[in-house]
C-alpha positions as a printed NumPy array, in Angstrom:
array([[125.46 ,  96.558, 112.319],
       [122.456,  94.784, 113.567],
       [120.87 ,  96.646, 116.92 ],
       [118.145,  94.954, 119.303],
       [116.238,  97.271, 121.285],
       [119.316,  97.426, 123.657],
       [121.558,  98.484, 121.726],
       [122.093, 102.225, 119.947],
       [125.126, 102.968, 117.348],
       [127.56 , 105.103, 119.077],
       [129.321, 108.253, 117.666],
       [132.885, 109.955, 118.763],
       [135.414, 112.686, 117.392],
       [137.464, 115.164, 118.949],
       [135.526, 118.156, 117.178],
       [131.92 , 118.02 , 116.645],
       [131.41 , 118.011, 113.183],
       [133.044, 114.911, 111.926],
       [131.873, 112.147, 114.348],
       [132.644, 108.331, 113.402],
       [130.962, 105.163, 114.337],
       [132.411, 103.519, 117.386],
       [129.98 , 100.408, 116.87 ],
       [127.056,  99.485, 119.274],
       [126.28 , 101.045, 122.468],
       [124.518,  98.957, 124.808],
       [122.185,  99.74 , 127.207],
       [122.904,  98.729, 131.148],
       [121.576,  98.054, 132.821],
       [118.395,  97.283, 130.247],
       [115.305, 100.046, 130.155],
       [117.66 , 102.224, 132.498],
       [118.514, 104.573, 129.904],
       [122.256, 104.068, 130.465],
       [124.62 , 103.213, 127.8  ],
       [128.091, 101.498, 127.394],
       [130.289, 101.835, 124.692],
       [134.23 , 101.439, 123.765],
       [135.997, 104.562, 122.375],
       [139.641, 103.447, 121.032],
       [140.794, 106.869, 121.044],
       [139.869, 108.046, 124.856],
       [143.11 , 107.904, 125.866],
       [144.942, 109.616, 122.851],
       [143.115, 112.906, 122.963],
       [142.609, 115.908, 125.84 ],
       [138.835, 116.315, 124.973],
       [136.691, 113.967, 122.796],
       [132.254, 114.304, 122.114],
       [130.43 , 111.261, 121.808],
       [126.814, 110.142, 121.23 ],
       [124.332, 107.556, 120.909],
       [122.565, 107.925, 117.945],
       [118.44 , 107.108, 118.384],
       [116.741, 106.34 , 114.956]])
């Protein structure tokens, strides 16, 4: 995945020790410290932890 300052990788799983990638986060609006992501599962699970992953 290529990331531009913008844009962070994005993590999500419905315990916290197996998170997967979700793809690129993007940050909205820019410099805000704000970030948007999609997470495919949201709707199929009661509780789910995500992050943005900073290198």
């Amino acid at each position: 995945m290529k990331l531009t300052s913008n844009t962070l990788p994005a993590c999500g799983s419905s315990t916290r020790l197996f998170p997967s990638d979700l793809g690129p986060a993007v940050e909205t609006p820019a410099s805000r410290g704000q970030f948007q992501f999609t997470g495919p599962q949201a709707t199929n699970n009661v509780m789910r932890y995500y992050r943005v992953r900073s290198p």
